[in-house]
N, C-alpha and C positions, 0 to 999 in steps of 0.2 A: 042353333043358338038364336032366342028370339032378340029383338032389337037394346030391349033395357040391357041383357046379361052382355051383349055387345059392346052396349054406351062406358059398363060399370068397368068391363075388362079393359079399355082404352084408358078412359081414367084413369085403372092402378097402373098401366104399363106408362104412363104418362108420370104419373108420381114418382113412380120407381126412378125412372130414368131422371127426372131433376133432383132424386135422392142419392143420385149412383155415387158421387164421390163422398158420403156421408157414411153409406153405407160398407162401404172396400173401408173404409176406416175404422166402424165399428167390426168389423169379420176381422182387420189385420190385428188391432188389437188385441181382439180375444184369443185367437191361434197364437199367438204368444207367451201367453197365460199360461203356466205349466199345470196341466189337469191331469194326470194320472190319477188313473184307478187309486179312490180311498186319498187324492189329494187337491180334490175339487175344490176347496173351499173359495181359493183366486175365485179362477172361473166363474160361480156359482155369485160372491160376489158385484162383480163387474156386468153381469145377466142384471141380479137386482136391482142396482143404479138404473141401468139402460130401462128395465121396466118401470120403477118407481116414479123416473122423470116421467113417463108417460101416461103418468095417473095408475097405474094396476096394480091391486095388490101379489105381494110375491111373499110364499112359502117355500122358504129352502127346507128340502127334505133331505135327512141324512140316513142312507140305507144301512141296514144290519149286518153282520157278516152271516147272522142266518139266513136272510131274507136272500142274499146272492148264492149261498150253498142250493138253496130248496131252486131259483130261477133256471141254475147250471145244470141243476140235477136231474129238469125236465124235458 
């Protein structure tokens, strides 16, 4: 690992970790969220927000019951 990819990885591990209680707060919430197969929509939701505050756009995509037939099936 040359020095920059070295400096970048301290950095995130550095972020991370003055992120850590923000973060266990965004995971505990979501695990809460009842998400069953075909009843994501919470879930999916609550992802949005969390993206959208961050500037990104977000596509919630909603799968077909053929599109999981043909996925199972291979």
């Amino acid at each position: 690992m040359n020095d920059a990819n070295l400096k970048m990885k301290k950095a995130i591990f550095k972020k991370v970790e003055e992120k850590k209680a923000n973060i266990y707060e965004i995971i505990r919430r979501f695990v809460q969220i009842p998400s069953v197969t075909g009843e994501e929509k919470k879930a999916q939701r609550y992802m949005e927000e969390l993206y959208s505050l961050l500037g990104l756009k977000v596509e919630i995509l909603v799968p077909s019951k053929k599109r999981w037939f043909i996925i199972l099936a291979m």
